[in-house]
C-alpha positions in Angstrom: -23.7 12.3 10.9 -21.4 10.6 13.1 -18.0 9.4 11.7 -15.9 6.0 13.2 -12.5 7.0 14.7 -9.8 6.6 11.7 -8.3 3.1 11.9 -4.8 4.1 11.3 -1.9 2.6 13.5 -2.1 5.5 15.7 -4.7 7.6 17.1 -5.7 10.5 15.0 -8.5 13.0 13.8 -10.6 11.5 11.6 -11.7 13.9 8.4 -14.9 16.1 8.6 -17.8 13.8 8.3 -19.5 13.7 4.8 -22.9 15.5 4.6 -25.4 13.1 5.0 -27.5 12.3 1.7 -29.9 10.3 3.1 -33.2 11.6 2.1 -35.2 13.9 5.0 -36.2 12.2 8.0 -34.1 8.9 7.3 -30.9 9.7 9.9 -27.5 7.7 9.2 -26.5 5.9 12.0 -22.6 4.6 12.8 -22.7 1.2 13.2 -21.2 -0.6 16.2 -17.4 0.1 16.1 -15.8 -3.5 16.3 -18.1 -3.9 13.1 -16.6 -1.2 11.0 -13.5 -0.6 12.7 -11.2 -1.8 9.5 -13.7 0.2 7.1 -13.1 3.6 5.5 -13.2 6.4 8.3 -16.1 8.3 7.0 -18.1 4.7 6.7 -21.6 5.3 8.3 -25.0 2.7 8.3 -28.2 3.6 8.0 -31.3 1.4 8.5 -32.4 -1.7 6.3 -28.4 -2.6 5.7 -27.5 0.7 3.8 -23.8 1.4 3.8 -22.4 4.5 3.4 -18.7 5.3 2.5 -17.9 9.2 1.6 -21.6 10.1 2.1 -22.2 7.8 -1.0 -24.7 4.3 -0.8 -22.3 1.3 -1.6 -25.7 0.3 -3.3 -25.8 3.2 -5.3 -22.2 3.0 -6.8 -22.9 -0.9 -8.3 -25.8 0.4 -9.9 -24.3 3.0 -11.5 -20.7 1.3 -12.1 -21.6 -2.2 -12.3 -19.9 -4.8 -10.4 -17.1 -6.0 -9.4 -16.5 -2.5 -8.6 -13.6 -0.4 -6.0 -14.7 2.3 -4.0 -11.9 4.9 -2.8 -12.6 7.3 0.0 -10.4 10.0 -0.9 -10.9 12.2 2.8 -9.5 8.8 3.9 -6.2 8.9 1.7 -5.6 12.8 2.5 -6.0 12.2 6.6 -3.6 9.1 6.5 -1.0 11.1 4.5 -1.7 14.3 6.8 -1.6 12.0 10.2 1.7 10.2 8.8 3.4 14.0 8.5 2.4 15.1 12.1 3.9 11.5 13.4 7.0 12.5 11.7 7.1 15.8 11.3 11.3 16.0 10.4 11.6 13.4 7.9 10.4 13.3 4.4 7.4 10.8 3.7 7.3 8.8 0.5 4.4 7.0 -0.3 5.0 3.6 -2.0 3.3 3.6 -5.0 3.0 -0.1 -5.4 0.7 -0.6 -3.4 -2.1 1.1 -5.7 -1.4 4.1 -8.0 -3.9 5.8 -10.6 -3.3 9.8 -12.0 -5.8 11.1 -9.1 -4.0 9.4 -6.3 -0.6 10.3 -7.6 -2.4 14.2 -7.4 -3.8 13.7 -4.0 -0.5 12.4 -2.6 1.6 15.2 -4.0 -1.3 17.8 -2.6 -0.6 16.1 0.8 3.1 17.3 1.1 4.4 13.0 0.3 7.3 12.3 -2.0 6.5 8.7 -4.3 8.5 5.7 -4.2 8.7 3.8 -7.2 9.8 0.8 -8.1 9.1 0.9 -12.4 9.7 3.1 -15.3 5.5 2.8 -15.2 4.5 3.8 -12.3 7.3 6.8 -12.7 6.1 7.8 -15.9 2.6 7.6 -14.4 3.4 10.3 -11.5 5.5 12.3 -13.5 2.9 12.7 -16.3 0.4 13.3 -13.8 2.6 16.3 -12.6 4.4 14.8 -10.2 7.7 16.5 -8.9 9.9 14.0 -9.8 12.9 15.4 -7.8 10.5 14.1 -4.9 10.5 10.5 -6.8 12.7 7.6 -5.1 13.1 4.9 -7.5 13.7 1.2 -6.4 13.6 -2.3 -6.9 15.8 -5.7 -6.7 17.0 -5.2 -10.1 16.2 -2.4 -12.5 16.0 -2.8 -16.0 18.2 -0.9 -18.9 14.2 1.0 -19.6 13.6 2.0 -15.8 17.4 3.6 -15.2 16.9 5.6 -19.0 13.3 7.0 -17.6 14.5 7.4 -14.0 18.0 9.8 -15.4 15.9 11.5 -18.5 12.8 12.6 -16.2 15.1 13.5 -13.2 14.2 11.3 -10.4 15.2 12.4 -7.0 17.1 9.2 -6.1 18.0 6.1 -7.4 18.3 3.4 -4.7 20.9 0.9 -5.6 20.4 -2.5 -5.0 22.7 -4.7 -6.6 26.6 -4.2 -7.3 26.1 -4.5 -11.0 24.0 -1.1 -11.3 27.0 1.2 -9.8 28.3 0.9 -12.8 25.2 0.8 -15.4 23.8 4.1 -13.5 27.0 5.8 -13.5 28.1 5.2 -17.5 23.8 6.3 -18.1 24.7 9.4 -16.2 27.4 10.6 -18.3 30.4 12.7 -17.7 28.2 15.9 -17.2 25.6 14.6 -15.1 25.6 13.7 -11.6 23.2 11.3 -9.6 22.0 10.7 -5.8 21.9 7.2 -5.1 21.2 5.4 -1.9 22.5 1.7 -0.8 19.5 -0.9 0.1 21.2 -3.2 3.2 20.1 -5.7 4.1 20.2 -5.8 8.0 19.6 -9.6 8.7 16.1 -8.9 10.4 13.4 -11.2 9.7 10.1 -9.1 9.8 6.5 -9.4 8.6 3.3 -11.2 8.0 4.1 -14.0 5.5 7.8 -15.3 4.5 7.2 -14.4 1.3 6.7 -10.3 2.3 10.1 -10.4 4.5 12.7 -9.0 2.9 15.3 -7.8 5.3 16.8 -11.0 6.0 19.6 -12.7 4.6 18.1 -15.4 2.7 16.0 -13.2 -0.1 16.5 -11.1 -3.1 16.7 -7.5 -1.7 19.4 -5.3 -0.7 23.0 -5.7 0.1 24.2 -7.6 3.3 26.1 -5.7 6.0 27.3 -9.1 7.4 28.9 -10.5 4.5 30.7 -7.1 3.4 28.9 -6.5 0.3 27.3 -3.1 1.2 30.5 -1.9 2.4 32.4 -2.6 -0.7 29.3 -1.6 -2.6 29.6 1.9 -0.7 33.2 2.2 -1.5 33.0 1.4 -5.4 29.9 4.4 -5.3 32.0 6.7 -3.0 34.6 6.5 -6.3 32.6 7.5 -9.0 32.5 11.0 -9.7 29.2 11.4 -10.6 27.2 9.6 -8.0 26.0 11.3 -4.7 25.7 8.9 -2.6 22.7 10.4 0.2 22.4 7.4 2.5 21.3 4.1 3.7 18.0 2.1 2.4 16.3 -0.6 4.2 12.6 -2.2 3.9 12.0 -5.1 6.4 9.2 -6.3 5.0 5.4 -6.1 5.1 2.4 -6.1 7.5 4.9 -5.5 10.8 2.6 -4.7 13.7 5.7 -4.4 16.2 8.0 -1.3 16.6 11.0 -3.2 17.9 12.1 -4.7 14.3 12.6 -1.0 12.6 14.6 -0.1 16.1 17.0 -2.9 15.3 17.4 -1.7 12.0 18.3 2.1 13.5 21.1 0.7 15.4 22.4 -1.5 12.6 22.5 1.1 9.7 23.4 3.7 12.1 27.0 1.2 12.9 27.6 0.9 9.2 27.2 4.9 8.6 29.7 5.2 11.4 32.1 2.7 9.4 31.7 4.7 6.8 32.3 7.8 8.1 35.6 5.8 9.6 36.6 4.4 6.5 36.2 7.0 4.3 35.5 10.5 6.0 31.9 10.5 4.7 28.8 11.3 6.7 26.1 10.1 5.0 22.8 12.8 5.4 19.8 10.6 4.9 18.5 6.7 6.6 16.0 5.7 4.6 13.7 3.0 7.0 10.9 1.8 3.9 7.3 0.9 5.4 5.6 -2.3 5.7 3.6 -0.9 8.6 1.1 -3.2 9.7 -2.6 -2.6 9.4 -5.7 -4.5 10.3 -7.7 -6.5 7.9 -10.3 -7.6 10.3 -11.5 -6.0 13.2 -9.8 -7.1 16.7 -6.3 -7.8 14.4 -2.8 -5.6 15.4 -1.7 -2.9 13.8 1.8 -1.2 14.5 1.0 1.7 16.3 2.2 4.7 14.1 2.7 6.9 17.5 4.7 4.5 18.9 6.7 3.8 16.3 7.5 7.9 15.4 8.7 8.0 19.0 10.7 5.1 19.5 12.8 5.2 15.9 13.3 9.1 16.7 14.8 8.2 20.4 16.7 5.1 19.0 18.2 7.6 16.1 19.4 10.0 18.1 20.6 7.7 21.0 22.5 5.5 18.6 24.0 8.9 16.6 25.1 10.3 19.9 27.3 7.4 20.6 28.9 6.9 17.3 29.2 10.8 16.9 27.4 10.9 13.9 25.0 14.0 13.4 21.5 12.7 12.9 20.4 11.7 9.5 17.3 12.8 7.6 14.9 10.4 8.2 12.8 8.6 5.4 10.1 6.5 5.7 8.1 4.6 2.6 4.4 3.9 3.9 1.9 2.4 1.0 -0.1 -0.2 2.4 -0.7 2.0 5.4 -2.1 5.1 3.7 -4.4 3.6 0.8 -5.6 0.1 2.2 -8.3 1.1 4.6 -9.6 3.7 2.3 -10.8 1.5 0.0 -13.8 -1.1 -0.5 -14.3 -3.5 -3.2 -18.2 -4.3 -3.8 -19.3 -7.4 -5.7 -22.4 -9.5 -6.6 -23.7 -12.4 -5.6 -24.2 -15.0 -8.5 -24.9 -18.3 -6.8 -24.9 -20.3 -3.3 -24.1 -23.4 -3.6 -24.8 -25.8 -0.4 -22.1 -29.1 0.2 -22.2 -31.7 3.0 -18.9 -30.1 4.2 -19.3 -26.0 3.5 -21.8 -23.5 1.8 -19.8 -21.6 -1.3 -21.2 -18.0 -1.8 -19.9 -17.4 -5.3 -19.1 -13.8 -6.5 -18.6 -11.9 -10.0 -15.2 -11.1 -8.9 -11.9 -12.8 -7.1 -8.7 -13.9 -8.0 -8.2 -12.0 -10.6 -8.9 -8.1 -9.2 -7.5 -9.4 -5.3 -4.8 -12.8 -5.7 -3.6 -12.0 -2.3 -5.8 -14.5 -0.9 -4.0 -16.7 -2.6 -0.6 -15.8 -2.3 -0.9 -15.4 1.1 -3.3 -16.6 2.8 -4.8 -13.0 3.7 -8.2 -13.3 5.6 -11.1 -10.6 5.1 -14.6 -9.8 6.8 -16.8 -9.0 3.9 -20.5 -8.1 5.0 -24.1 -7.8 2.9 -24.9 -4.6 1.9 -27.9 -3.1 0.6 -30.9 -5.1 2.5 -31.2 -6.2 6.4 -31.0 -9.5 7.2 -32.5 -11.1 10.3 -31.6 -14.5 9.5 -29.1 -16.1 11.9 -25.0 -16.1 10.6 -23.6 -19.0 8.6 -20.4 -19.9 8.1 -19.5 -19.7 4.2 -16.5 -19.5 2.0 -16.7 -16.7 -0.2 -15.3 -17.5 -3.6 -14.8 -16.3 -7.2 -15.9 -17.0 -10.8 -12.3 -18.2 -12.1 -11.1 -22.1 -13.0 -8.9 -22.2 -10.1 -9.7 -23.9 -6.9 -7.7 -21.6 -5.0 -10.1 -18.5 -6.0 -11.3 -17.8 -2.4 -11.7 -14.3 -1.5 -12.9 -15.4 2.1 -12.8 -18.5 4.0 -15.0 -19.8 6.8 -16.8 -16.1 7.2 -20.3 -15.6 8.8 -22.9 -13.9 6.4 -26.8 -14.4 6.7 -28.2 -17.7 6.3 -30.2 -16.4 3.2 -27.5 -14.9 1.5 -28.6 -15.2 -2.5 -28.2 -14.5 -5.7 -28.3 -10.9 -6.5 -27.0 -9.6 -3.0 -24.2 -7.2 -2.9 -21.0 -8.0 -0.5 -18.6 -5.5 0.3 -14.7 -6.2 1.0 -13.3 -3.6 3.2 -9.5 -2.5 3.3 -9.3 -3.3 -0.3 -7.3 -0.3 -1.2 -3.6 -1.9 -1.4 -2.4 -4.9 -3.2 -5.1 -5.8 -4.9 -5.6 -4.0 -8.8 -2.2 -3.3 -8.6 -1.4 -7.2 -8.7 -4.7 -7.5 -10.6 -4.7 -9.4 -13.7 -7.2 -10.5 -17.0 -7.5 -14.0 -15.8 -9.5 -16.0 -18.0 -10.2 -12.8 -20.4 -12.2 -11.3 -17.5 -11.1 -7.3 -17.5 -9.8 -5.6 -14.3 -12.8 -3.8 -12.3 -13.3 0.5 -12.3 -12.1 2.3 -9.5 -14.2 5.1 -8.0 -13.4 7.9 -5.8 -16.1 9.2 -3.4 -16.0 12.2 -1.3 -18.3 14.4 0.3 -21.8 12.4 -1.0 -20.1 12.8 -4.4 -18.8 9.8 -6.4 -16.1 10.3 -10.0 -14.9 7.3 -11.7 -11.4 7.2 -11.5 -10.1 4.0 -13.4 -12.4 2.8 -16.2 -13.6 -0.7 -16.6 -10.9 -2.7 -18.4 -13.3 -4.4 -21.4 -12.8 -7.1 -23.7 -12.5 -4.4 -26.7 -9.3 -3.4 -24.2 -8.3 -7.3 -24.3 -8.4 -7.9 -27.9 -6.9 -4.6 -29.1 -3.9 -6.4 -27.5 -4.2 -9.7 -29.3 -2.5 -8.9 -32.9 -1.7 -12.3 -33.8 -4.1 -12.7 -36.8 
């Protein structure tokens, strides 16, 4: 069986193919690249519409799981991880846990050589239950609550990234006058990067960080630099989401590298780590950018130590905070068709899914390619709008998408690069639960993340 190149923002080596488990004499086939070039890496197509992901039928997972369902190809998760340590083979590699994180995930991460940024007391207690190290834990966020610093010092998180002047002081009274803490500064570097304004968030004019124009990460550095028992490791930044260009994050080198020389000035400190987030760009549908991860390794490491060299600074440890990057191409969310409805102005292919297990659509405007699975069509493409089952007019999980003309009832449509941002933002949206999520590997499929149910809903509702 033949395996699509991995669609990563660099070139890399795809995992071993799957065995095949088609049945004797029935080959799979990979179908043309531009058509699965934003699906899983070990995605292969055999005849009459069958698709494959992990060796495993798309078809035969929603019969066995039901639908809505999410399909996870694990080879996919441990070659992204794998290709972002060979990119950057120095620094330390922290995947963002936001974007989706369940026990086995967590397990395949920490297998993989990755550290884990956080950004709750949850997803902390999550990683460090599941075994996590959590001296290889980063915790952030815009503001941190009184729960998430307690779990952060009690469990022993690696770093806590500090993000507003009022935690200096609530992190270094938690810590005590025994304990001692490494912290990092989130600056803001006045760079306006990524997809949609409301995923940029190293500019001035949102809630992140602390600016270097204004002062207020220098005079947060110096309050931190006085208290005893905070380390303070380096500089933070995250520019924001879905960048597909490199020159943004060499911007950010050069600024954060003049304000560790400042510091250094100011106060005889030379800060060991630069901390650069993610928000690398992928595709969502085939022909879209993606930041070229190659690209990007070479041109921050050549900016670093350029822009150390002439401040006389050593060069920092690097860290860089991939999520979306590493987990949303592996995965594929598969639901059913329940009616077609026809208008003078569009034809509405309804689903048993939407706004509620992927809002992104609507909170950003993010545009897929699902496809038909399970049966060959030879009718001609129509233009649809894929939408879901919820009391909202802005349930579309696909606008103005070609599927087959007969598209009905009872077909199966599959969502590729599902795998970030969308059961992590998930919700129970008109009391509908939150679908499974299943790993497949190697022809073999495990359920991962159970069906939430409405016994999970009501055990909730305690009001009577």
């Amino acid at each position: 069986m033949t395996t699509l190149p991995l669609p990563l923002p660099a070139p890399s080596t795809a995992p071993p193919a799957a065995p095949s488990s088609a049945p004797p004499g029935v080959p799979d086939h990979p179908a043309p690249a531009d058509a699965l070039s934003v699906w899983p890496a070990t995605t292969t197509e055999r005849p009459h519409g069958q698709l494959l992901v992990g060796g495993v039928p798309l078809t035969e997972i929603a019969e066995g799981h039901g639908t809505p369902v999410y399909v996870l190809d694990e080879a996919d998760v441990r070659e992204r991880c794998r290709t972002y340590r060979t990119a950057f083979p120095d620094a330390e590699i922290h995947y963002a846990a936001k974007a989706f994180l369940c026990r086995a995930l967590a397990h395949w991460v920490e297998e993989e050589g990755l550290g884990l940024d956080v950004c709750s007391a949850g997803e902390l207690e999550l990683a460090v239950t599941t075994g996590f190290p959590p001296e290889r834990i980063l915790l952030h966020g815009n503001v941190k609550s009184p729960h998430d610093l307690e779990t952060a010092l009690r469990l022993g998180v690696g770093r806590i990234v500090i993000d507003t002047p009022a935690e200096i002081a609530r992190i270094a009274a938690a810590v005590g006058t025994e304990g001692r803490q490494k912290v990092m500064v989130r600056v803001t570097p006045g760079i306006s990067a990524g997809g949609h304004r409301k995923i940029r968030t190293g500019s001035e004019d949102q809630k992140f960080g602390l600016s270097i124009r204004d002062g207020h990460a220098q005079h947060a550095i110096a309050r931190i630099l006085d208290q005893p028992h905070l380390e303070l490791t380096g500089l933070h930044c995250h520019l924001g989401s879905q960048i597909a260009d490199v020159k943004p994050y060499l911007v950010a080198v050069r600024r954060l590298v003049g304000l560790m020389a400042r510091v250094r000035d100011a106060h005889g400190v030379t800060l060991p780590e630069l901390d650069l987030g993610g928000g690398h760009g992928i595709a969502y549908r085939p022909g879209e950018p993606a930041l070229d991860l190659t690209t990007l390794a070479r041109k921050v490491r050549a900016e670093l130590a350029e822009s150390c060299a002439a401040a006389g600074l050593p060069v920092p440890r690097l860290i860089i905070e991939p999520g979306r990057a590493v987990v949303g191409p592996a995965g594929v969310a598969v639901y059913r068709v329940l009616a077609v409805k026809r208008t003078p102005g569009r034809t509405f292919v309804a689903v048993d899914g939407g706004m509620s297990d992927n809002p992104r659509p609507a909170l950003y405007g993010v545009r897929y390619a699902p496809r038909l699975v399970g049966r060959h069509s030879a009718a001609r493409p129509e233009r649809v709008t894929v939408v879901g089952r919820h009391c909202e007019a802005g349930d579309v999980l696909a606008e103005d998408v070609p599927l087959p003309a007969d598209t009905r009832p009872g077909d199966l449509l599959a969502l590729p690069v599902a795998g970030a941002y969308h059961l992590s933002m998930a919700s129970s949206y008109n009391l509908v639960g939150r679908p499974p999520v299943v790993a497949v590997r190697a022809g073999r499929a495990r359920l991962l993340v159970r069906r939430e149910t409405l016994a999970d809903l009501r055990a909730r509702d305690v009001g009577l």
